[in-house]
VOPAGU-2260 file (C-alpha; in pm, 1 decimal, decimal comma):
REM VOPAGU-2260
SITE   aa  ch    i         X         Y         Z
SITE  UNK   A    0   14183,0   13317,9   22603,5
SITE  UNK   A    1   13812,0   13361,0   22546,4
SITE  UNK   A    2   13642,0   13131,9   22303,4
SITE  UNK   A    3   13552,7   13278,9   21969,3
SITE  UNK   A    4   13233,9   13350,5   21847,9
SITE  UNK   A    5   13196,2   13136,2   21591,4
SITE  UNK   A    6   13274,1   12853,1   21866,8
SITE  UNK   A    7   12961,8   12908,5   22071,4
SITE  UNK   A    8   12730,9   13154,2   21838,0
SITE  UNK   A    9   12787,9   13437,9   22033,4
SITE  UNK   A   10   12628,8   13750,0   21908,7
SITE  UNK   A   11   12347,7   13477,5   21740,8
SITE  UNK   A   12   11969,2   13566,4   21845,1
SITE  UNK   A   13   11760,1   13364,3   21989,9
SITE  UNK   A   14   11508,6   13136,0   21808,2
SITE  UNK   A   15   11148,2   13136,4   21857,7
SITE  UNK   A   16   11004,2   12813,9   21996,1
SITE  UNK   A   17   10651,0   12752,5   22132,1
SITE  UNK   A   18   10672,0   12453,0   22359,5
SITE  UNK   A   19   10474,4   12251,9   22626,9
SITE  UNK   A   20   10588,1   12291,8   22954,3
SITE  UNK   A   21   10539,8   12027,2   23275,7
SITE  UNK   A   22   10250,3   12256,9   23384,7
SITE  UNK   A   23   10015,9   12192,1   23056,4
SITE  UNK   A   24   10103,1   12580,0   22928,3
SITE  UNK   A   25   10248,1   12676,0   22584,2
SITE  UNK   A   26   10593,8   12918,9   22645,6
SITE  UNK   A   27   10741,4   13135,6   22351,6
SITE  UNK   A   28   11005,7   13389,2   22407,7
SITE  UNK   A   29   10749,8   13612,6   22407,6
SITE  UNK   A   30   10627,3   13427,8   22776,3
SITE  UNK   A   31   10952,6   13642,2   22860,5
SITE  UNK   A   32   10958,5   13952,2   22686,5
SITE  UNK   A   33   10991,5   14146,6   23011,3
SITE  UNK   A   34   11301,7   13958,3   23116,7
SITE  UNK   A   35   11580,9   14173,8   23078,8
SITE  UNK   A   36   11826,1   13803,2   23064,3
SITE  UNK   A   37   11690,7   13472,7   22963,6
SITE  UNK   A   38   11875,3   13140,0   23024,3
SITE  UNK   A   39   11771,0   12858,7   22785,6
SITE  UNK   A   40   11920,2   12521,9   22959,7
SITE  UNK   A   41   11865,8   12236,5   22736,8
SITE  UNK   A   42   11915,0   11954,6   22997,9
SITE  UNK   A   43   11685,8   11607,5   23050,8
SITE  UNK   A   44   11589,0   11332,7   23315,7
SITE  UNK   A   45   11812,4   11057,4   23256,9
SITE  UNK   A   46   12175,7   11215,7   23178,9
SITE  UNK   A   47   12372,9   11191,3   23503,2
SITE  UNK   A   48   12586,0   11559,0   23421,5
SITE  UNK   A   49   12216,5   11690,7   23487,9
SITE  UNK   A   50   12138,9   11538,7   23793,2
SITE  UNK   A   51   12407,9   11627,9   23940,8
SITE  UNK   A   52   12335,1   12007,9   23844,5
SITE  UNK   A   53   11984,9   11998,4   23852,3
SITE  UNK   A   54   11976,5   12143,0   24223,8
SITE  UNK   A   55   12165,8   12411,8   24100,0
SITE  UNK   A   56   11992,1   12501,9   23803,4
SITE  UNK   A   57   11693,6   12490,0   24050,5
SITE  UNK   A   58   11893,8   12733,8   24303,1
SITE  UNK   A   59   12002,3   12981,2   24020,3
SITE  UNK   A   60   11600,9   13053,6   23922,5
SITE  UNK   A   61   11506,6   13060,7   24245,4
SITE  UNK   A   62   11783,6   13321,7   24323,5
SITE  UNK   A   63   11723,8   13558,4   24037,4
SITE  UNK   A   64   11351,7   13514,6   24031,6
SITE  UNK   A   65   11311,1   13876,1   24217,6
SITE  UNK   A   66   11501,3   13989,3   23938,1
SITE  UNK   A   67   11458,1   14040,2   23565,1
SITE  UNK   A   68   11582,3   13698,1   23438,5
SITE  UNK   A   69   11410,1   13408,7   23352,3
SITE  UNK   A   70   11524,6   13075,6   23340,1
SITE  UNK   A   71   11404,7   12793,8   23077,6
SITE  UNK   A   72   11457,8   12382,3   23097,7
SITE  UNK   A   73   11408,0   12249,4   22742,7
SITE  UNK   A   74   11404,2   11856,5   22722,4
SITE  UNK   A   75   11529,4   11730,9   22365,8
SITE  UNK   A   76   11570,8   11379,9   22402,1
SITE  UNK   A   77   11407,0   11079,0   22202,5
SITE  UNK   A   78   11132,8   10901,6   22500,5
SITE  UNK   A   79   11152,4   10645,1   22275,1
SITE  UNK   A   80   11467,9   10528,4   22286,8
SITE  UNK   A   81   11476,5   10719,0   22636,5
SITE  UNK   A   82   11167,8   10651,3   22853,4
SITE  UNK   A   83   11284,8   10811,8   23123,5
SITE  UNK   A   84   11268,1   11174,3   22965,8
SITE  UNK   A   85   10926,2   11146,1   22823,6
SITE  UNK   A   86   10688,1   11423,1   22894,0
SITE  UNK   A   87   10539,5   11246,6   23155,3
SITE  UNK   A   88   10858,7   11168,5   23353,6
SITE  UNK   A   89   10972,0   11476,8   23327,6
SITE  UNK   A   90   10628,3   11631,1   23529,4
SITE  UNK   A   91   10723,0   11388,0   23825,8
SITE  UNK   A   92   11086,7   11458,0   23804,9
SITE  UNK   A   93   10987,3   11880,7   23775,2
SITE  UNK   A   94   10771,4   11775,1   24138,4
SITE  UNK   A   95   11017,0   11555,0   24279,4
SITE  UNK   A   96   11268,9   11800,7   24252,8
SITE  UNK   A   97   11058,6   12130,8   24301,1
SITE  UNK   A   98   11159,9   12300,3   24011,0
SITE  UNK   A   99   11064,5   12663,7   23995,7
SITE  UNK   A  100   11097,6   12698,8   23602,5
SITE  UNK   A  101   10943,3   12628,9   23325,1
SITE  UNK   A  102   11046,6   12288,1   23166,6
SITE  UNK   A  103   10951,8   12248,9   22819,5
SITE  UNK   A  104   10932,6   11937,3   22579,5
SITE  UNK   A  105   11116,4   11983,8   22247,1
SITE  UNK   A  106   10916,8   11641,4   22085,1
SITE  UNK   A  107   11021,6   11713,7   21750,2
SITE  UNK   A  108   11367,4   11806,8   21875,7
SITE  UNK   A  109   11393,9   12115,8   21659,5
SITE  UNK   A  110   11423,9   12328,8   21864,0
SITE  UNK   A  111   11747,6   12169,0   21954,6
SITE  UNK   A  112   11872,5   12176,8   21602,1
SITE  UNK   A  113   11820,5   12527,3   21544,9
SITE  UNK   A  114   11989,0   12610,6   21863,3
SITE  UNK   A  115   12242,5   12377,1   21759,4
SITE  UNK   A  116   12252,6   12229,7   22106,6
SITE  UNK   A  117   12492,0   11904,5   22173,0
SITE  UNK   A  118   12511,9   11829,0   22458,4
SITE  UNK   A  119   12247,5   11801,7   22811,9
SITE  UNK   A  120   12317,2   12052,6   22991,0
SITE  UNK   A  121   12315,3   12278,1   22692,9
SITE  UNK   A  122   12344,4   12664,8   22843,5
SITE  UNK   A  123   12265,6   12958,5   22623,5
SITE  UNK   A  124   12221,5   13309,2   22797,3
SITE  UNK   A  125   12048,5   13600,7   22575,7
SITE  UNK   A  126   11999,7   13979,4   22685,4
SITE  UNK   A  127   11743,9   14180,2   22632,2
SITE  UNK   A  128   11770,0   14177,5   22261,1
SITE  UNK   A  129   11786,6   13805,8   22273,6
SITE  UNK   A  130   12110,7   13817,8   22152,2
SITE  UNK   A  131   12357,5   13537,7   22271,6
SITE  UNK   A  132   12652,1   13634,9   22509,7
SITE  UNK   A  133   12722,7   13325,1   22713,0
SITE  UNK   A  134   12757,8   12950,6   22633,3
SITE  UNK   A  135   12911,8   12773,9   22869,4
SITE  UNK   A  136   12903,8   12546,0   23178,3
SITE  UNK   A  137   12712,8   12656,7   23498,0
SITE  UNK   A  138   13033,3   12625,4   23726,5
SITE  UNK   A  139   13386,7   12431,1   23740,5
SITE  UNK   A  140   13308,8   12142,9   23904,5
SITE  UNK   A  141   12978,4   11966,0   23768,2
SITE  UNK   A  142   13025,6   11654,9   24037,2
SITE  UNK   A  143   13067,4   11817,0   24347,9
SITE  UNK   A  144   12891,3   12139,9   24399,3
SITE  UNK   A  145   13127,6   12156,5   24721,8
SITE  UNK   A  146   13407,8   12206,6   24495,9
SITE  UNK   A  147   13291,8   12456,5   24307,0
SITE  UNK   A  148   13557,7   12754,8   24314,8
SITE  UNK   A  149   13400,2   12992,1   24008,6
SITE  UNK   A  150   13024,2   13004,5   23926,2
SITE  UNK   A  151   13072,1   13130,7   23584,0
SITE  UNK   A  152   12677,7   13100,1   23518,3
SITE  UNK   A  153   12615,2   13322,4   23794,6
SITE  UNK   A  154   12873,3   13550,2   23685,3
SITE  UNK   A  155   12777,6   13561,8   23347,9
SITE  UNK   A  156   12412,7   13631,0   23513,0
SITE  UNK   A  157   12534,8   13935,6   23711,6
SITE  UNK   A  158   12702,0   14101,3   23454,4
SITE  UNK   A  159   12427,6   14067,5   23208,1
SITE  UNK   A  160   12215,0   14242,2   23468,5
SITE  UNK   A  161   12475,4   14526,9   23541,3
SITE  UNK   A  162   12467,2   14618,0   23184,0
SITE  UNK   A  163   12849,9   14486,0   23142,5
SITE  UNK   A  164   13043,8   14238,3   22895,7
SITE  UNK   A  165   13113,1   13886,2   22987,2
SITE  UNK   A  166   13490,7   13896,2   23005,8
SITE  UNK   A  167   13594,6   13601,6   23133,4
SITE  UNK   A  168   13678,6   13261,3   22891,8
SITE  UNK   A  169   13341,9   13088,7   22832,6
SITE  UNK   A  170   13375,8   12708,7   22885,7
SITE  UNK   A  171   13152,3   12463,1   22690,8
SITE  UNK   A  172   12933,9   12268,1   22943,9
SITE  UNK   A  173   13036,6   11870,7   22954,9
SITE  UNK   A  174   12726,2   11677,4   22940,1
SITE  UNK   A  175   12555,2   11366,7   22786,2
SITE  UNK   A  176   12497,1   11380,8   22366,4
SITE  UNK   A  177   12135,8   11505,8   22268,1
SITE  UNK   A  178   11939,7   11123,3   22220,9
SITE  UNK   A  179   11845,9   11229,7   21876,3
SITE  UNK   A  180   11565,8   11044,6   21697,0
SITE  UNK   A  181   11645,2   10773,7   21466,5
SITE  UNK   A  182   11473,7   10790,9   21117,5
């Protein structure tokens, strides 16, 4: 049974954010407003649920880059408490690991709290509208890629691009909490 709206914000539009990516640029949605589909992938350095997808985040951008889809990493996490995901951590980890999207800073983290984003990996996909119609993990096996039987990303991906619902149960992504800020 698919999960209900209310669940995951489905039918929610997007927020506006203007962030600093890895590559010294500012990105808004409006860095994207010729994307037809727009994934938003709140995600980090340290949380191991990423690393083991970050690959295949990686893959999925580089696979739909010929198409109209773009693909955003948003970093929420406190470097303070987390060193590893400061800003500059995450431009060696973005070259280490050749990413070919934009990976943006969230410093004040709220961007996170308007999205209402939990977990890293976070996964919101928006149409061309920016309307939300997928939250949910990137595939059913986050530990081994090799046993991986349904990428529902990917699926959710092609259908957005074919102009058809996503009707298929949308499965929160598992991941490590958001390292909010302490006041």
């Amino acid at each position: 049974m698919p999960v209900s709206p209310s669940e995951l914000g489905i039918g929610t539009k997007a927020i506006n954010f203007n962030l600093k990516g890895v590559d010294g640029k500012f990105y808004s949605l409006d860095t994207f407003k010729d994307k037809k589909v727009i994934c938003i992938i709140f995600m980090c350095n340290h949380c191991p649920y990423v690393i083991a997808v970050q690959q295949r985040i990686n893959q999925i951008a580089k696979d739909y880059a010929g198409k109209s889809f773009a693909l955003i990493g948003i970093n929420p996490n406190d470097p303070v408490s987390y060193p590893e995901d400061s800003f500059d951590n995450m431009v060696i980890r973005s070259k280490e690991e050749g990413y070919v999207f934009p990976y943006l800073f969230d410093v004040t983290q709220e961007i996170a709290r308007t999205y209402d984003a939990v977990c890293t990996p976070d996964i919101y996909l928006y149409d061309e509208n920016r309307v939300l119609k997928y939250r949910g993990r990137i595939d059913d096996n986050w530990k081994d890629e090799s046993a991986v039987t349904r990428k529902e990303l990917r699926m959710a991906i092609d259908r957005m691009l074919e102009n058809k619902e996503i009707d298929f149960e949308m499965v929160p992504s598992m991941g490590c909490s958001i390292k909010w800020k302490t006041k």
